[in-house]
VMD Tcl script that draws the C-alpha trace (Angstrom):
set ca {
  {-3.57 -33.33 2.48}
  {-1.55 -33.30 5.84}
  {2.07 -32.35 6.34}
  {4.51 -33.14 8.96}
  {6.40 -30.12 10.21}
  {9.06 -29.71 13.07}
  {8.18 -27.95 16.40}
  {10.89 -25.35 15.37}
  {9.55 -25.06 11.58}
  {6.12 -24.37 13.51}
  {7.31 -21.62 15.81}
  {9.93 -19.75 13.88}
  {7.96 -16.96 12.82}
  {10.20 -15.16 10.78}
  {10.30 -18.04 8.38}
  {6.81 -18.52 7.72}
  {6.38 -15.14 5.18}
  {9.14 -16.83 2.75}
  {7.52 -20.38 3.28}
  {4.08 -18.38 2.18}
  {5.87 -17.68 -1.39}
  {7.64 -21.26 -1.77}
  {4.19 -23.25 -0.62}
  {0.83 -21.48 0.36}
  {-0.45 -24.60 1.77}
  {1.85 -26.06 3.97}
  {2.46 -22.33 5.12}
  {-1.00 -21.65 5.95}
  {-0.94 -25.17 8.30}
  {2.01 -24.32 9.82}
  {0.98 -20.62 10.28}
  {-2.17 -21.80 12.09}
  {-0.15 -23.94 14.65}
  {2.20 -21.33 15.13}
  {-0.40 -18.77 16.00}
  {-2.10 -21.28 18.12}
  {1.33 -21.45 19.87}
  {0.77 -17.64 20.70}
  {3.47 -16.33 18.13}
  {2.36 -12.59 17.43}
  {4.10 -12.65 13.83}
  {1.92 -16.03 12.69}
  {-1.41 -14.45 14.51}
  {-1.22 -11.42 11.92}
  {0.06 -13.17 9.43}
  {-3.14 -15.58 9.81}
  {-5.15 -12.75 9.43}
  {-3.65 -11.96 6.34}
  {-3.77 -15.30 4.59}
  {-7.55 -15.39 5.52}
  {-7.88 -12.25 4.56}
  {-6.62 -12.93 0.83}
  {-7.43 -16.58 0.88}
  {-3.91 -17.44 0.27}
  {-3.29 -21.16 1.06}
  {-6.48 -21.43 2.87}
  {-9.94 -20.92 2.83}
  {-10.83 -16.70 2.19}
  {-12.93 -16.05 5.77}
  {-13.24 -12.33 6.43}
  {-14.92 -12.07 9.87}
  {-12.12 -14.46 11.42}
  {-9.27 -12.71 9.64}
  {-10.43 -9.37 11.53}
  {-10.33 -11.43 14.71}
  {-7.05 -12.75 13.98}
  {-5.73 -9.08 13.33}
  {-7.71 -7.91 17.01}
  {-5.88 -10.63 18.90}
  {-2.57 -9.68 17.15}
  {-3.48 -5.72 17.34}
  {-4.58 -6.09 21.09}
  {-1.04 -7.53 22.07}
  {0.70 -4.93 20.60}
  {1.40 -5.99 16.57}
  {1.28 -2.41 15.36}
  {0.46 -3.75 11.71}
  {-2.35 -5.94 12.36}
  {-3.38 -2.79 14.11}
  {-3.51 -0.94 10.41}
  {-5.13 -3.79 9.07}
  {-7.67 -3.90 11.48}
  {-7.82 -0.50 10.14}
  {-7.75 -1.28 6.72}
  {-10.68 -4.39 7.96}
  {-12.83 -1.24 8.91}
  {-12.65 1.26 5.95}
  {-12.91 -1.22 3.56}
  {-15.79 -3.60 5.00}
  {-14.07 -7.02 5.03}
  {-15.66 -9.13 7.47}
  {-16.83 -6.08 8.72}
  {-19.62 -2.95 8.17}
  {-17.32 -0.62 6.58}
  {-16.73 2.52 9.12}
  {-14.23 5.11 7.91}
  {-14.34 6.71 11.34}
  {-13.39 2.90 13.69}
  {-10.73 2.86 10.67}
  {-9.29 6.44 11.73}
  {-8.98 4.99 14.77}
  {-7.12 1.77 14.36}
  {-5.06 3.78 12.15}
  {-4.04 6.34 14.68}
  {-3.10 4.33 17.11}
  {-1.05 2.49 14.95}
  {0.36 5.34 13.30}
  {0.66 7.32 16.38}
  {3.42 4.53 17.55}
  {5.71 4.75 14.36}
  {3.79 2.60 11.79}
  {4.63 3.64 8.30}
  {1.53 2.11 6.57}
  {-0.62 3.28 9.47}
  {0.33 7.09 8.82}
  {0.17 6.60 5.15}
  {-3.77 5.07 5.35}
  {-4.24 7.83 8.60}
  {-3.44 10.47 6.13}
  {-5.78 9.42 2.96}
  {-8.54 9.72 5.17}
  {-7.88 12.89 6.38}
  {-6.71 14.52 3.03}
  {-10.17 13.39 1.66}
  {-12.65 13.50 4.75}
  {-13.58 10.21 4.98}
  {-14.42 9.73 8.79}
  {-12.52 12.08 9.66}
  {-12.70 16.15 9.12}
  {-10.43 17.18 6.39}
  {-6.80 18.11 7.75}
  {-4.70 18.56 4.87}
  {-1.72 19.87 7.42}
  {-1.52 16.75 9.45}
  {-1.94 14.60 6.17}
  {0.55 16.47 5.19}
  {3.20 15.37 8.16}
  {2.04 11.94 8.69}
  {3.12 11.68 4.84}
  {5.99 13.54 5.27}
  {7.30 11.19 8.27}
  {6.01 7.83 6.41}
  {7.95 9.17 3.66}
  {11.03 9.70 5.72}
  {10.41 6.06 7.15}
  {10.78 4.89 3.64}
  {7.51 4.53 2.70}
  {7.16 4.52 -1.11}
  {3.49 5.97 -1.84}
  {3.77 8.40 0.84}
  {6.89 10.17 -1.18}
  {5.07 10.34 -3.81}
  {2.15 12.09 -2.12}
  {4.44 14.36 -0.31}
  {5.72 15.24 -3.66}
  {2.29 16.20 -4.23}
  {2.07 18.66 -1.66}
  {5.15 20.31 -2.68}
  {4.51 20.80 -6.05}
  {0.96 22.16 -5.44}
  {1.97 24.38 -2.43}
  {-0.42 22.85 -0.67}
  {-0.65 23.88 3.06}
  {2.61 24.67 2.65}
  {5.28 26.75 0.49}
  {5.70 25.18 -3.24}
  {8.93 23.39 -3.92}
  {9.13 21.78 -7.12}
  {13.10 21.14 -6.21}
  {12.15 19.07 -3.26}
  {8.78 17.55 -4.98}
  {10.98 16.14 -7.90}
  {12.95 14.39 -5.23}
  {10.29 12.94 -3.64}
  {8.68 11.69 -6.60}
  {12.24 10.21 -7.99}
  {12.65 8.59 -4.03}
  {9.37 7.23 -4.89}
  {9.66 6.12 -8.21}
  {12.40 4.18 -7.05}
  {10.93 2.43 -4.27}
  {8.70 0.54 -6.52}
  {5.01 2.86 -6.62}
  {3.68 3.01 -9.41}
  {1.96 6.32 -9.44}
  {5.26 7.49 -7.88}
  {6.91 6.33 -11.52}
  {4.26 8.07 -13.07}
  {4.63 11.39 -11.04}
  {8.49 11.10 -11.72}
  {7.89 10.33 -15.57}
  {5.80 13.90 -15.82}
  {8.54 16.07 -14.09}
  {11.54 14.29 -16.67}
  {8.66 14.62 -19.87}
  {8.30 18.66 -18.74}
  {12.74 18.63 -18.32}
  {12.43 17.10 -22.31}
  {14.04 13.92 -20.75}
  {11.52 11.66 -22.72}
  {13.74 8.73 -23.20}
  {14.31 8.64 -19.73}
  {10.43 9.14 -18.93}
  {8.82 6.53 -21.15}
  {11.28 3.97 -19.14}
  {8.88 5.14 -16.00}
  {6.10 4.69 -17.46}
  {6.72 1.29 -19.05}
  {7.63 0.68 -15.19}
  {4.34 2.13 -13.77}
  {2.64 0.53 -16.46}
  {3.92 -2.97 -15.44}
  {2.82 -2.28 -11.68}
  {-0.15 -0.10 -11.97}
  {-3.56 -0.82 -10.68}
  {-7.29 -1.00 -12.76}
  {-7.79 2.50 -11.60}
  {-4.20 4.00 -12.12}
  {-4.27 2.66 -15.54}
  {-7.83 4.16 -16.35}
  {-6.94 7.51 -15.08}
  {-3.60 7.79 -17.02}
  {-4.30 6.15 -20.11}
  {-6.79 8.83 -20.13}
  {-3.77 11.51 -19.37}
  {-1.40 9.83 -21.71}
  {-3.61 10.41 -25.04}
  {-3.57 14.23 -24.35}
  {0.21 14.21 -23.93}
  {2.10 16.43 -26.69}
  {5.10 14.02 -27.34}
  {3.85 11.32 -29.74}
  {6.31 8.66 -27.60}
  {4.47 9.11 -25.12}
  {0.93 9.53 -26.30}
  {1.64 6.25 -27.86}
  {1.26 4.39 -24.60}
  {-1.76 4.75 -24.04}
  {-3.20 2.60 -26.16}
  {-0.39 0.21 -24.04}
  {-2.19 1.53 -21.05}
  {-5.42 1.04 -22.13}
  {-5.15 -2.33 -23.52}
  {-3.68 -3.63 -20.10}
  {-6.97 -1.89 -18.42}
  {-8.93 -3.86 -20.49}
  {-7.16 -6.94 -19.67}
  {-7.76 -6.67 -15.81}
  {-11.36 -6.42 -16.26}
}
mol new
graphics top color blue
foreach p $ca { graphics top sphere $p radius 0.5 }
foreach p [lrange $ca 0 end-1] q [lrange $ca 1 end] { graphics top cylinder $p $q radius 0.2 }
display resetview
């Protein structure tokens, strides 16, 4: 099937992410001739759709190229997902250590998701030697960037009194910042602190929330966490929990 599009539909970058939701197809057409045309935005965003196969044909190996030419011009998140390309092995051999270094570059110039990936490799040693102190501060200036799963890690830290002093004021805030930005495990985190304040009402309503947005994993892990929980309103979803693991399978 072939569309007609206008030379200024082609080229105006900034509309082709909200075309991508309205019509995959004719988005992924005229994101091709608009990255063809040089457009930086269209050039990652090609590397995305191939990426996820989203309106066009899934092709790994020339998504990562798509992301290089983007990266090597200066597009600071085709940069992470070159990254992300690397530690992952899509199109790719997966190297945890080239991934460090796509995201440090990235990160290194500001980019939130960058800093937040930069960080998760360093916090666990993958690639990298284990630096739990600059984890610690690339979270804490994602998080400050507004970067939703990096609050909640940096609540993390702060509760623990990890690497640095414990504040369970500060962590609470972080995880409520969080939960509110729309991360699941950040709902989660913020649901435990208001179950522990006797706030249960108000905690449930997280975890209906996380439960709605959580990943295979997530939901593994906590309907495992749920069932030991003391409060029968809450031990009660996770057989809600569980049932939606199930259903991803």
């Amino acid at each position: 099937m072939s569309f007609q599009l206008r030379r200024e539909e082609v080229l105006d970058a900034s509309g082709l992410a909200a075309m991508l939701e309205e019509s995959p197809a004719r988005a992924a057409q005229a994101i091709l001739l608009a990255a063809g045309e040089g457009e930086i935005e269209a050039q990652a965003l090609l590397g995305q759709i191939l990426l996820d196969g989203r309106g066009i044909a899934q092709d790994q190996p020339l998504a990562l190229r798509w992301f290089g030419i983007a990266a090597g011009r200066g597009h600071l998140m085709a940069r992470n997902m070159l990254g992300r390309c690397h530690e992952h092995g899509w199109g790719v051999a997966a190297d945890a250590s080239i991934a460090a270094q796509h995201y440090r570059i990235a990160a290194y110039a500001g980019q939130d998701w960058a800093m937040y990936n930069l960080a998760n490799l360093l916090a666990t040693g993958r690639g990298v030697e284990v630096d739990h102190l600059q984890a610690l501060a690339l979270y804490w200036r994602a998080a400050e960037s507004g970067h939703a799963k990096s609050m909640n890690l940096l609540g993390r830290y702060l509760e623990e009194g990890q690497v640095c002093p414990a504040d369970p004021v500060a962590a609470r805030d972080w995880y409520r910042r969080s939960a509110e930005g729309g991360d699941f495990r950040g709902q989660f985190s913020f649901a435990a602190v208001l179950a522990d304040e006797g706030r249960i009402d108000d905690a449930v309503m997280w975890l209906e929330k996380a439960l709605a947005g959580g990943n295979l994993n997530f939901l593994r892990v906590a309907s495992e966490a749920l069932s030991s929980a003391t409060d029968p309103r809450i031990q009660a979803l996770a057989a809600k929990y569980t049932h939606r693991y199930k259903s991803l399978l």
